[in-house]
ZATOR-406230 format. One line per field, with one value per residue: residue number from 1; residue in three letters; x, z, y of N, C-alpha, C in turn. Coordinates in nm, 2 decimals. Layout:
REM ZATOR-406230
pos c(NUM ...);
code c(Ala ...);
n_X c(X ...);
n_Z c(Z ...);
n_Y c(Y ...);
ca_X c(X ...);
ca_Z c(Z ...);
ca_Y c(Y ...);
c_X c(X ...);
c_Z c(Z ...);
c_Y c(Y ...);
***
This chain:
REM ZATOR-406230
pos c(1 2 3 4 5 6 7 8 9 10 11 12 13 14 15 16 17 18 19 20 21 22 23 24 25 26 27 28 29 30 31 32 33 34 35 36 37 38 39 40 41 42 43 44 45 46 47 48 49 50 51 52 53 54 55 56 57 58 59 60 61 62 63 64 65 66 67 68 69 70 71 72 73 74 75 76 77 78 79 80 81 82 83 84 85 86 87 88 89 90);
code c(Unk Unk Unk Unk Unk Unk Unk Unk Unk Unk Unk Unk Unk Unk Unk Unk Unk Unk Unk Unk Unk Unk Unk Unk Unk Unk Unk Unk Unk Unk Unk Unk Unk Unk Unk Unk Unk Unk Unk Unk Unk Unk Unk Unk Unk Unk Unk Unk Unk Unk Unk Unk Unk Unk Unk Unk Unk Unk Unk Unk Unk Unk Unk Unk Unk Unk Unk Unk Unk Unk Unk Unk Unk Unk Unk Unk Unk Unk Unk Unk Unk Unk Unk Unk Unk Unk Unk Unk Unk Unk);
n_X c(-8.26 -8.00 -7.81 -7.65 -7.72 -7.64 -7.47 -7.22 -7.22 -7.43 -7.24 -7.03 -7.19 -7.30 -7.11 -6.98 -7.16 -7.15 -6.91 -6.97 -7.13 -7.01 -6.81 -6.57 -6.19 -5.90 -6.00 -6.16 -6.45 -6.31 -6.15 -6.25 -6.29 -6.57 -6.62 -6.56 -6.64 -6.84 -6.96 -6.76 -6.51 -6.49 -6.65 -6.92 -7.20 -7.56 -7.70 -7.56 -7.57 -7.83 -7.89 -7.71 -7.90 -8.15 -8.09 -8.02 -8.25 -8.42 -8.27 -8.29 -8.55 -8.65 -8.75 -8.63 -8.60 -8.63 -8.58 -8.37 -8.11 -7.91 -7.84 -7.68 -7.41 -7.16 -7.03 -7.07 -7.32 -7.52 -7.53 -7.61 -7.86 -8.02 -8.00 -8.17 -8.44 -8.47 -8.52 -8.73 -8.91 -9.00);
n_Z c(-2.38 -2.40 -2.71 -2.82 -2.76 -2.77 -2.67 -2.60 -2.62 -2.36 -2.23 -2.14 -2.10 -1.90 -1.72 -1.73 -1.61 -1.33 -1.24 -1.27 -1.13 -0.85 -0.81 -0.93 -0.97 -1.14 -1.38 -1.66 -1.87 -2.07 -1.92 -1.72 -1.55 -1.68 -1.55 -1.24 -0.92 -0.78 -0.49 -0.36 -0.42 -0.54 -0.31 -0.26 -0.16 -0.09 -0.08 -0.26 -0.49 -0.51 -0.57 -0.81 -1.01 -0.98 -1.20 -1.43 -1.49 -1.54 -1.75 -1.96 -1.97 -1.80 -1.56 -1.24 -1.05 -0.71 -0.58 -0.73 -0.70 -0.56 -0.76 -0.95 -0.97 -1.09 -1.39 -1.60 -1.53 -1.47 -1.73 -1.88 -1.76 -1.80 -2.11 -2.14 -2.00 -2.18 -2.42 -2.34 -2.34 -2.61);
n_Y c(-3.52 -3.74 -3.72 -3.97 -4.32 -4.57 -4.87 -4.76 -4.49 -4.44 -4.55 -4.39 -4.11 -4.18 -4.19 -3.92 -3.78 -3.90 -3.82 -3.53 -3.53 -3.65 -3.50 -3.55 -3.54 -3.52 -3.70 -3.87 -3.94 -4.09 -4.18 -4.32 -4.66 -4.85 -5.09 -5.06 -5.07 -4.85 -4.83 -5.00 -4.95 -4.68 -4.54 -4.41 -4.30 -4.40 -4.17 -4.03 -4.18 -4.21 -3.97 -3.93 -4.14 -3.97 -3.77 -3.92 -4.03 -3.76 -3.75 -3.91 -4.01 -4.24 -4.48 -4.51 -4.78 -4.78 -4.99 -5.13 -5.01 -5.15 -5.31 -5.15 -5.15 -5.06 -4.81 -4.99 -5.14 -4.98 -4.89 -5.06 -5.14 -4.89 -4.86 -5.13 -5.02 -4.80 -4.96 -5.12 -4.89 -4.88);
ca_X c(-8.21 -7.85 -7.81 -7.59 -7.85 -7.60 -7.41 -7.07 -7.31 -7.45 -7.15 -6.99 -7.27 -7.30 -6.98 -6.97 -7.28 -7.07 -6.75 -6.97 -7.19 -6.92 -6.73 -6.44 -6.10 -5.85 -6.04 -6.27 -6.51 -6.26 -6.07 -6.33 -6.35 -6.68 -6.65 -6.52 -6.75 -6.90 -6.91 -6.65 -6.39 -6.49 -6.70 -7.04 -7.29 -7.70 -7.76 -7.51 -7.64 -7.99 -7.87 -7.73 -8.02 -8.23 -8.00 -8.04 -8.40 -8.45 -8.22 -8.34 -8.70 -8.69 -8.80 -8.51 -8.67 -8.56 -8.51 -8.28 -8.02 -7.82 -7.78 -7.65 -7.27 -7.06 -7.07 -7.17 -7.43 -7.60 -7.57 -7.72 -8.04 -8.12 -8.02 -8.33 -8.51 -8.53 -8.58 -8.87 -9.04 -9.00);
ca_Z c(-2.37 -2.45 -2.84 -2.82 -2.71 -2.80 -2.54 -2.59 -2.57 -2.30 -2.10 -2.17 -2.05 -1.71 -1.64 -1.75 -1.49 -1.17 -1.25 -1.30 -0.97 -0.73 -0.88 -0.91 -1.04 -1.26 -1.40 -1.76 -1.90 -2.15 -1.87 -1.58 -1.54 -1.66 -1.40 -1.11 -0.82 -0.73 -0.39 -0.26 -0.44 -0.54 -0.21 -0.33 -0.08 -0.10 -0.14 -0.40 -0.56 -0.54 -0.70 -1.00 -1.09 -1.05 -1.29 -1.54 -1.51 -1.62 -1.87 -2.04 -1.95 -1.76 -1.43 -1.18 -0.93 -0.54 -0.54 -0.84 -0.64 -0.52 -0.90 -1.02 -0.88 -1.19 -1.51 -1.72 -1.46 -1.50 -1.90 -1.95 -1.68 -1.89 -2.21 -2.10 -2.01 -2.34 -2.48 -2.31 -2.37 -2.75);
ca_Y c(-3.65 -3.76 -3.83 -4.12 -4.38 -4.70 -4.87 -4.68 -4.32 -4.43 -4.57 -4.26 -4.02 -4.23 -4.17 -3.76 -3.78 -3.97 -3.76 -3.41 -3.52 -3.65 -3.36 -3.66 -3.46 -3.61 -3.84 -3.84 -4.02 -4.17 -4.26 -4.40 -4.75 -4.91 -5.19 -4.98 -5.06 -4.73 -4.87 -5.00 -4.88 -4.51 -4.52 -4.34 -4.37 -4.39 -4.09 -4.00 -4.35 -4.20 -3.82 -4.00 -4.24 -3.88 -3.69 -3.97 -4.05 -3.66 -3.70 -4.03 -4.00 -4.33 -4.46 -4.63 -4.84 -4.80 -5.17 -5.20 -4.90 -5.21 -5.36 -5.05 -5.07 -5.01 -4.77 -5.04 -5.22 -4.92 -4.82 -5.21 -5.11 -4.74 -4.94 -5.23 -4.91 -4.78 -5.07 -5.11 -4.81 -4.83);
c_X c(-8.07 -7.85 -7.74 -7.62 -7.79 -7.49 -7.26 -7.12 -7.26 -7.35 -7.07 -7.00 -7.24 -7.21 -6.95 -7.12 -7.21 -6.98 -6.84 -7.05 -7.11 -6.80 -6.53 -6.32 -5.97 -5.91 -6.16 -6.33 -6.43 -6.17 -6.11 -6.31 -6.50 -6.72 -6.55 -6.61 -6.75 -6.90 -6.83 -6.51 -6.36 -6.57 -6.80 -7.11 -7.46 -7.72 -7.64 -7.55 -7.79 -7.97 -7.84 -7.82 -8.11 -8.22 -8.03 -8.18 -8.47 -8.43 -8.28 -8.48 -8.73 -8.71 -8.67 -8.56 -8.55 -8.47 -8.40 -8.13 -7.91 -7.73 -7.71 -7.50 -7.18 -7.12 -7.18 -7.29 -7.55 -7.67 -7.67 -7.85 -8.03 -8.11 -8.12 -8.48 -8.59 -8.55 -8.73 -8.98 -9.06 -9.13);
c_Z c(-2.45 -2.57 -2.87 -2.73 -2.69 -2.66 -2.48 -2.56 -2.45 -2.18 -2.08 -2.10 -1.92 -1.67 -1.66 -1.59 -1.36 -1.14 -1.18 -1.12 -0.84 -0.71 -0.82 -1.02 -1.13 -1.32 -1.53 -1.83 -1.99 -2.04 -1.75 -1.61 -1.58 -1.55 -1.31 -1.01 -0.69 -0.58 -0.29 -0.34 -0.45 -0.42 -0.22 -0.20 -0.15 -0.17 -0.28 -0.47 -0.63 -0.64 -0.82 -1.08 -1.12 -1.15 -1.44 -1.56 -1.57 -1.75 -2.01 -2.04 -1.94 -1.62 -1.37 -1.07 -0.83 -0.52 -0.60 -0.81 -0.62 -0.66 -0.96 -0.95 -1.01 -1.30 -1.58 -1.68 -1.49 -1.68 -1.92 -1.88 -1.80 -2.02 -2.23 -2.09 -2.14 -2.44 -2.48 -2.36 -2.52 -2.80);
c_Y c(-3.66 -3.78 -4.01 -4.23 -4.57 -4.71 -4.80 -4.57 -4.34 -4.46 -4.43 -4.15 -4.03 -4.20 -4.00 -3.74 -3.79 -3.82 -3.59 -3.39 -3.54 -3.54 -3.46 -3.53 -3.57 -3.74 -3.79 -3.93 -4.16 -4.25 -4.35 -4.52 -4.81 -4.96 -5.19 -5.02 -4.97 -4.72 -4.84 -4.96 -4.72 -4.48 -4.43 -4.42 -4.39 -4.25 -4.05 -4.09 -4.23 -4.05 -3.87 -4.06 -4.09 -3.82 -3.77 -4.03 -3.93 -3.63 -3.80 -4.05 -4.17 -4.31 -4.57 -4.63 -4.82 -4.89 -5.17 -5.10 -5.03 -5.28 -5.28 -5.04 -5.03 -4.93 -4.84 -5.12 -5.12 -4.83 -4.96 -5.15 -4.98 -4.86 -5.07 -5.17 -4.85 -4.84 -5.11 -5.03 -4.81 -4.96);
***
């Protein structure tokens, strides 16, 4: 699991995740966008949607509902969901 568990970590991670899975080029975590929408601007479809949420549900030992794939358009839409996540489980 990632060490850095707070919301700067984890915005951070998510985005070393997108960049390392969409194998995006010039571009680093320091320099992503949080609220980019994955979408329609960097054009990410379902399934690349759905490989990222796997990649981080391994990594964080949470569970990311089907349903909640549409809430999840930007970096930080999705560091807040794992960050509620692990909230949860504690």
């Amino acid at each position: 699991m990632p060490e850095n568990r707070d919301t700067k970590g984890i915005t951070w991670h998510v985005a070393e995740v997108i960049i390392d899975e969409l194998k995006l080029e010039d571009v680093t975590a320091d320099t992503f966008n949080p609220d980019m929408d994955l979408v329609d601007e960097l054009g990410i479809d379902s399934m690349d949607l759905a490989t990222i949420a796997l990649v981080l549900q391994d990594e964080y030992k949470i569970t990311i509902d089907e349903d909640d794939y549409p809430k999840l358009k930007t970096i930080r839409l999705i560091s807040e969901y794992i960050e509620e996540k692990l909230a949860s489980k504690n």
